[in-house]
C-alpha positions in Angstrom: 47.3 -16.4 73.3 48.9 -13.6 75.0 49.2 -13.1 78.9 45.8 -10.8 79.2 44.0 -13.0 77.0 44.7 -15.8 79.7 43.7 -13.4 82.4 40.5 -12.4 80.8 39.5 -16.3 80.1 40.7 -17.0 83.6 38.5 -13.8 84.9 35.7 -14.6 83.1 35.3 -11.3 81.3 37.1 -8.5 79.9 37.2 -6.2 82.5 39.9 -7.2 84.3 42.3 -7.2 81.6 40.8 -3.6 80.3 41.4 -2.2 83.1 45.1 -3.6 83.8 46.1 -2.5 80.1 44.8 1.1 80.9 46.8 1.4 84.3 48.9 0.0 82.2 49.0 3.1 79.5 49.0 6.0 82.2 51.9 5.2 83.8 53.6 4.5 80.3 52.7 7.8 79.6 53.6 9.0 82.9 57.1 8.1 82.4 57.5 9.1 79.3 55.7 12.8 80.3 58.2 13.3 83.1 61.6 12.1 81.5 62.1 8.7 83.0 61.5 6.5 79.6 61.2 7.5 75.8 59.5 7.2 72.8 61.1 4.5 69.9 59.6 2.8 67.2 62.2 -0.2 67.7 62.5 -2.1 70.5 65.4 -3.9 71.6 64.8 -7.8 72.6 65.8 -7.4 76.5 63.3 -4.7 76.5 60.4 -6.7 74.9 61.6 -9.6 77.4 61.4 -7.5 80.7 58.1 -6.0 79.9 56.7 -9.3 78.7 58.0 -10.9 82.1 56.5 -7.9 84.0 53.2 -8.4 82.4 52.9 -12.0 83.2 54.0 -11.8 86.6 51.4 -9.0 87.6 48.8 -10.3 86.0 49.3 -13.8 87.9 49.8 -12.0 91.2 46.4 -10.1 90.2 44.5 -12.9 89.6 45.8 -14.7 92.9 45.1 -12.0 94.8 41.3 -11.9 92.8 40.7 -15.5 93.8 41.8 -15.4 97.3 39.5 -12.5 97.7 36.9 -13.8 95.7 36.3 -11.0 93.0 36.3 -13.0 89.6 33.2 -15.6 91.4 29.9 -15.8 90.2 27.7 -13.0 91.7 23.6 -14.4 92.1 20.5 -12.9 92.8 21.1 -15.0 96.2 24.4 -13.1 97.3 24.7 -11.2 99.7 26.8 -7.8 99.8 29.1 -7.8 102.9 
């Protein structure tokens, strides 16, 4: 299982991981559209490794930062809005 499948199982739902893969995408694009990165169809191992390790350590930081703040609980017809 990859590191966003974990995070949507953790999150209980898909949106959190849909929405960090298309953040993800615009600022690939970004970088790409202003010169900073380019386009390849190979990719070389300490690339794959960097953005693999980049991946998993945002989307843990993410979902610590979800839990302490309470966005992935349960919401009830019993909650309250604050």
């Amino acid at each position: 299982m990859d590191s966003l499948g974990v995070f949507a199982w953790k999150t209980h739902g898909l949106e959190a991981g849909s929405a960090y893969h298309s953040v993800n995408n615009l600022i690939s694009f970004y970088l790409v559209a202003f010169g900073f990165d380019t386009i390849s169809s190979t990719v070389a191992l300490p690339d794959f490794a960097a953005d693999m390790a980049l991946t998993i350590i945002s989307a843990a930081l993410l979902y610590y930062i979800g839990t302490k703040n309470g966005w992935f609980e349960e919401k009830t017809s019993e909650s309250k809005l604050i």
